[in-house]
C-alpha positions in Angstrom: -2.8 -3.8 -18.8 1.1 -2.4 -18.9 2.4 0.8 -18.5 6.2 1.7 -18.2 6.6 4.6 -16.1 9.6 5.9 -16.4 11.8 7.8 -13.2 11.5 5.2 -10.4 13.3 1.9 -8.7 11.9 -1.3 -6.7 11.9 -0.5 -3.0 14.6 -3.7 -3.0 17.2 -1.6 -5.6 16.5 1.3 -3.0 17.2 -0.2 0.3 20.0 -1.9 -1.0 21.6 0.5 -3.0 24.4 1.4 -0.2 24.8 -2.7 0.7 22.5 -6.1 1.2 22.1 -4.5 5.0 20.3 -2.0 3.5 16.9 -3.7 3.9 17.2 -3.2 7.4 18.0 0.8 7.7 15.5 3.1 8.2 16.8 5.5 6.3 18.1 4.2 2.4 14.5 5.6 1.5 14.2 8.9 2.7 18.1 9.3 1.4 17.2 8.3 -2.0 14.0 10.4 -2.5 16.7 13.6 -1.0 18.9 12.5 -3.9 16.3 12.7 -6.3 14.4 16.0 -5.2 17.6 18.2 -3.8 16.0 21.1 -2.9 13.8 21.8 0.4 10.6 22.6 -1.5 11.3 19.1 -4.2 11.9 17.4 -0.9 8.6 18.7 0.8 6.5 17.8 -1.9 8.6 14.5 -3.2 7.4 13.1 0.9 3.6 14.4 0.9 3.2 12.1 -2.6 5.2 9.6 -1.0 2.2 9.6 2.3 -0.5 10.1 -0.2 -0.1 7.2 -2.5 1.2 4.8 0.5 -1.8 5.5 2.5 -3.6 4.9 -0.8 -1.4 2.1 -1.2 -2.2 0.5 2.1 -6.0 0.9 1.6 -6.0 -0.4 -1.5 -3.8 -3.6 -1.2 -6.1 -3.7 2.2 -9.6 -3.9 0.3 -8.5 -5.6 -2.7 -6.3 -7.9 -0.9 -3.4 -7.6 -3.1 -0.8 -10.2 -2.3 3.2 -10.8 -3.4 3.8 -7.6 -1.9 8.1 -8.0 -1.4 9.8 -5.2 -1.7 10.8 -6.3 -6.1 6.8 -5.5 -6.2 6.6 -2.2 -4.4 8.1 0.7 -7.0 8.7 4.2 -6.0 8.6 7.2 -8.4 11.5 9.9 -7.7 8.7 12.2 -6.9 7.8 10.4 -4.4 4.8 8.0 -5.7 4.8 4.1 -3.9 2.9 2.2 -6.3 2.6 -1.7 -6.3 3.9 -4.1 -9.5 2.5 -8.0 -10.5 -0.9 -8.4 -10.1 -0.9 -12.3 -10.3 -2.2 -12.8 -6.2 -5.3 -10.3 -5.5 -9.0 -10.4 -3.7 -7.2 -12.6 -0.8 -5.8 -15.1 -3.4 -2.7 -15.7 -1.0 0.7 -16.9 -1.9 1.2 -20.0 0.2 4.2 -22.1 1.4 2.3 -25.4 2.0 -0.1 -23.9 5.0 1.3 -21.0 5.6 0.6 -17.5 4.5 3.4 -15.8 2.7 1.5 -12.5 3.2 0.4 -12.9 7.0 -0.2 -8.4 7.5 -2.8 -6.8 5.6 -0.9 -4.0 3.9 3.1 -4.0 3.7 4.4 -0.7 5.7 7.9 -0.7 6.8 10.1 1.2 8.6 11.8 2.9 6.4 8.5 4.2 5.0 7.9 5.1 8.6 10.8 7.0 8.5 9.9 9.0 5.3 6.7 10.1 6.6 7.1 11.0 10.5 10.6 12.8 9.0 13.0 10.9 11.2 13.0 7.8 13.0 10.8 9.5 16.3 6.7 9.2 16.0 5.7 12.6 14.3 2.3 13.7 14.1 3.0 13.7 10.6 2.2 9.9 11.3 -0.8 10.1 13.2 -1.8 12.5 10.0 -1.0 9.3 7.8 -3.1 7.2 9.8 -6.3 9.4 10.1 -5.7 9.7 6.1 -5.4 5.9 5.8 -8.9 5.9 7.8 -10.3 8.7 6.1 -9.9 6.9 3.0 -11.3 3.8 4.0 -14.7 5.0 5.7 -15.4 6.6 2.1 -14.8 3.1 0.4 -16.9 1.5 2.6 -19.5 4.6 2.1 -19.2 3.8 -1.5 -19.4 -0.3 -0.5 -22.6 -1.4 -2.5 -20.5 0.4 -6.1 -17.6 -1.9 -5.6 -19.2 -4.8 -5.1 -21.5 -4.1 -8.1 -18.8 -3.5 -10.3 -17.1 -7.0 -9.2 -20.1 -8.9 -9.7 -20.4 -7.7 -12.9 -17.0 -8.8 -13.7 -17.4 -12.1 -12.6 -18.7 -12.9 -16.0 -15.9 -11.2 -18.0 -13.5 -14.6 -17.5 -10.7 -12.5 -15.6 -8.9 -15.2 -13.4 -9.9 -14.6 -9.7 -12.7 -12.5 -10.2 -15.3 -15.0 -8.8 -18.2 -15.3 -5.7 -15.2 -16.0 -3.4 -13.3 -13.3 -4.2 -16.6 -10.9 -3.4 -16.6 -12.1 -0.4 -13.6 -11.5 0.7 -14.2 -7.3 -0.1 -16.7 -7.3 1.3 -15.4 -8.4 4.7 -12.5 -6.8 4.2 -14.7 -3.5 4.2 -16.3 -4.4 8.3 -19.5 -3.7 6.5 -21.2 -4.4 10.6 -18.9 -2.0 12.1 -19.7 1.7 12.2 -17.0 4.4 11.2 -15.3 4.4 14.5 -15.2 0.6 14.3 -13.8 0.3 11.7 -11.2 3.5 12.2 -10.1 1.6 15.2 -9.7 -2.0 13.6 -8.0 -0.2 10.3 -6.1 1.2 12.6 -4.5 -1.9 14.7 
C-alpha cells in the first residue's frame, strides 16, 4: 500500500535542519511546526494534531510492535500529524545487531516531542493529558482485544510476510490481557 502525502519532512531533516547537533535540541521540532503554522490559532491546533496522532502513534507502534522506528521513519505533517514510514519490522519482528535489540523501548518518544506537547521544556499538564490519552486509548484496544486478534488470524492465511501464530502472540501480550484497566494504565504508563 503507498500513499504520498504531500506537506511534511522525516523527523531527521527536522531536527537537523539548523546543524547535525540538532538531534540533540529540544526544540528544532516545536520551531519548525511555528514555521509552518505562524499564527497562534495554526500553532494551537498544528500541536493538539501533533499529541493526538503521537499518542496514537505510541499506542499503535506499542500493540503492533512496529520496529525501525529512527527518526528517517517517523514523518511529520506541517499541520502537525507524526505518522510512521517502512513497514518491513512489525508484530515484534525486531531489527537485530547479532543479539541485540536495535529497538530496545516500546514506542519511540523523544524529547523534542516532549517539548512540543508540554509547550516548553518544564512538565506541563499538557503531558500528563498526553499520557492519560495514551492510556485511554489503549484500555479501548484492549476492550476491543478478541476483534484484533480475529482479524489477524484471519490474515494469517492471506500469505502477508509476518502475519503468522507468533506474531498473534505477541499482540496479544502486548495488550496485558490478565491485567485490569488500572494495571495496565500503570504499566502503559512506565
Amino acid at each position: 500500500m503507498v500513499e504520498l502525502i504531500n506537506d511534511c519532512e522525516t523527523l531527521r531533516k527536522i531536527q537537523t535542519h539548523g546543524g547535525i547537533t540538532g538531534s540533540f535540541k529540544d526544540q528544532p521540532l516545536a520551531d519548525w511546526l511555528q514555521k509552518h503554522n505562524p499564527t497562534h490559532a495554526d500553532y494551537s491546533r498544528a500541536v493538539e494534531n501533533f499529541t493526538f496522532s503521537c499518542a496514537g502513534y505510541c499506542v499503535a507502534t506499542y500493540i503492533l510492535g512496529i520496529g525501525d522506528r529512527h527518526n528517517d521513519n517517523i514523518m511529520i505533517k506541517r499541520t502537525g500529524h507524526i505518522f510512521h514510514i517502512d513497514f518491513s519490522k512489525f508484530l515484534g519482528d525486531a531489527q537485530m545487531f547479532g543479539n541485540i535489540k536495535r529497538d530496545r523501548t516500546p514506542f519511540v518518544l523523544t524529547p523534542d516531542m516532549a517539548y512540543v506537547i508540554n509547550g516548553g521544556d518544564k512538565p506541563t499538564q499538557k503531558f500528563q493529558d498526553f499520557i492519560d490519552l495514551c492510556c485511554e486509548a489503549f484500555n479501548v484496544i484492549r476492550e476491543n482485544s478478541e476483534s484484533l486478534v480475529t482479524l489477524l488470524r484471519l490474515m494469517t492465511s492471506s500469505g502477508v510476510t509476518g502475519v503468522t501464530s507468533q506474531a498473534i502472540r505477541y499482540v496479544k501480550t502486548a495488550l496485558l490481557p490478565e491485567q485490569t484497566n488500572s494495571e495496565a494504565t500503570a504499566s502503559f504508563t512506565r
